[in-house]
N, C-alpha and C positions, 0 to 999 in steps of 0.2 A: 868023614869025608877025606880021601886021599888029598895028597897035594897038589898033582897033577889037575884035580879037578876044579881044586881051590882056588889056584892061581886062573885056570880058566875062569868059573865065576868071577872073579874080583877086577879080568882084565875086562869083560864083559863088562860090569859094574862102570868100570872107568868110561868107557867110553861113551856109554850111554850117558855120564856125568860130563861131559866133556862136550858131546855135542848140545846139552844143554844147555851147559852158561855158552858156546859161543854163537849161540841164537840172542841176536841183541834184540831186545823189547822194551820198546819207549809207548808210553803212554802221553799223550797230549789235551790238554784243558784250553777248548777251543775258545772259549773266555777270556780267559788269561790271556795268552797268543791274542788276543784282538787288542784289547789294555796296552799288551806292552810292546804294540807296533811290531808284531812277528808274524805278522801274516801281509800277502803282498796283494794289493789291486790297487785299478786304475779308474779313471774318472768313470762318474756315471754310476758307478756299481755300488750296491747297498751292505750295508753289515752294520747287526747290532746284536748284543748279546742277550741269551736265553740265562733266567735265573734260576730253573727249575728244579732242586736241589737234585733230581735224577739225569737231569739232562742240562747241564751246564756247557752251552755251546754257544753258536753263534745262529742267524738267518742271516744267510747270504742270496746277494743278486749275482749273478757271473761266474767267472774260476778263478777262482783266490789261492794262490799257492803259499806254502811255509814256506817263512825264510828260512835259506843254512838248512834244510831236511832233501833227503834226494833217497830215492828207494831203488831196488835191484828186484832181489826177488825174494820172498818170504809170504806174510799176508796181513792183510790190513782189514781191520774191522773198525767199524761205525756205527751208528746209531743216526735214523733219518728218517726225516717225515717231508711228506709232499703236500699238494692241497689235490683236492676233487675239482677242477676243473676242465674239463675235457682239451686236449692240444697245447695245455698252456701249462703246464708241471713239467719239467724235466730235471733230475737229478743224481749226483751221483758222485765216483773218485775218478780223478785223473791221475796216473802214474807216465815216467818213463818222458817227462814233458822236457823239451828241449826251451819252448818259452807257450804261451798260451793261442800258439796257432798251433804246433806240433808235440801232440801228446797222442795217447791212448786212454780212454776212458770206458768203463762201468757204470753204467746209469740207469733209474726206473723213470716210467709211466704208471705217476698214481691211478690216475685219473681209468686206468683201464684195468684196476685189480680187481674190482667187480663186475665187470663187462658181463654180460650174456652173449656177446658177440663171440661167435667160434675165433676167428682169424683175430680181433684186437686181443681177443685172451693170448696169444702168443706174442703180442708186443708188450710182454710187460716191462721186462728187463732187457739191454742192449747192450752193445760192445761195438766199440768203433775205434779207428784208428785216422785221426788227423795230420794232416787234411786230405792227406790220400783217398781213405776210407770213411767217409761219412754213412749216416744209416740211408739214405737216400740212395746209393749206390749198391752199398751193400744188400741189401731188401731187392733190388732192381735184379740183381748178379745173383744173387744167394739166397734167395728167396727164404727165411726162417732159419737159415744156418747162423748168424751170429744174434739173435733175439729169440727170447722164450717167455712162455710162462712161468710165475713165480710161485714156487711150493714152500712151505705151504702158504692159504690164500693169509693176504691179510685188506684192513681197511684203509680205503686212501688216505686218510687224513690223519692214522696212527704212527706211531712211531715203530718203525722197524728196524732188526738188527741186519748190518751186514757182515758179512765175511767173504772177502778176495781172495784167494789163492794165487801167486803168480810163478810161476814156472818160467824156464829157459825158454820155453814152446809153448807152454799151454796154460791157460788161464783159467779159474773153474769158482761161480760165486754161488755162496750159500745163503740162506735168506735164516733168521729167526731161528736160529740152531740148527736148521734140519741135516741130517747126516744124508739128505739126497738133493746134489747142486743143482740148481735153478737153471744153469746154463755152463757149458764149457765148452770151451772153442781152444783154436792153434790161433797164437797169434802173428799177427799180418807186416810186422815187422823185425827187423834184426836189432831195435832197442834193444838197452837191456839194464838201462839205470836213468834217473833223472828226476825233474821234480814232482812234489806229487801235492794235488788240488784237491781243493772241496770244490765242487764243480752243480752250479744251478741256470737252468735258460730259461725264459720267459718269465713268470712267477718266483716267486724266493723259493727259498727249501731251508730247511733248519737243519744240524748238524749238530752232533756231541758224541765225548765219550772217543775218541780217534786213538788208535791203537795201533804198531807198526810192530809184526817182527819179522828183523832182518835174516836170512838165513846167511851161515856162513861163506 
């Protein structure tokens, strides 16, 4: 091998080394964090911990944000389970939260990942922006541009993986590995950092396994 080529490979080498330690990746033990008062909510709202040696989290009622944790852009993956009740599961992350009116959120509809219903089949998964953008508006306005169906299928009441993508502009979630996203959209504001929740409405939702990397 010349040297000419050498030094190229090697600076190649570097950088590919380089952009990877400064991709910061924090793992979180949503257990823990509940134990030792590191996660934030308010009256009313439920939280108790999962002992499940594979899914050590919590079941939350509301949006419980980390303390001292605040995200930009990178991706965050999860692990979550809903229940089968029809209208009454809602779950999912919040990023980019200013306080627990104004955020953006990522969220399923268990209760319609089995549906036979052509149109509920495309509400599985949602994307909304608070409180501008709620799904009620959004659905109204954009008829199926910010909700889709979720590939591949899973059961309501199992546990699924997620993964966020978040970008400058565009946000894109993957469900259960699949290398084809479930839904990706531009996002509807000029956020672009702040806090970020375990987010459940109506019914609990359980959570484990919360994983954040930050991109440089």
């Amino acid at each position: 091998m010349n040297n000419l080529l050498f030094r190229l490979l090697l600076f190649s080498c570097l950088l590919v080394s380089s952009a990877s330690q400064a991709q910061k990746i924090e793992k979180y033990n949503l257990s823990e964090l509940f134990r030792n008062n590191d996660l934030i909510y308010g009256p009313g709202q439920h939280l108790s911990t999962i002992d499940d040696p594979q899914h050590r989290g919590v079941t939350v009622t509301g949006i419980v944000c980390l303390k001292n944790v605040t995200f930009s852009t990178g991706s965050i993956d999860v692990d979550i389970r809903g229940r089968d009740v029809f209208q009454q599961s809602f779950l999912g992350i919040a990023f980019h939260g200013l306080d627990t009116v104004t955020y953006d959120a990522i969220y399923f509809r268990p209760f319609n990942f089995q549906t036979t219903d052509t149109l509920r089949r495309k509400h599985m998964v949602q994307y909304i922006s608070q409180p501008d953008y709620p799904w009620d508006k959004l659905r109204k306005e954009h008829p199926l541009g910010y909700e889709n169906e979720v590939t591949p299928s899973v059961k309501p009441t199992d546990w699924f993986h997620v993964h966020i993508e978040v970008g400058d502009e565009k946000i894109s979630v993957y469900v259960n590995h699949s290398a084809i996203p479930s839904l990706t959209i531009k996002k509807l504001n000029s956020r672009n950092n702040g806090l970020i929740a375990i987010w459940s409405s109506s019914l609990s939702g359980d959570f484990a396994n919360l994983e954040i990397k930050r991109n440089p």
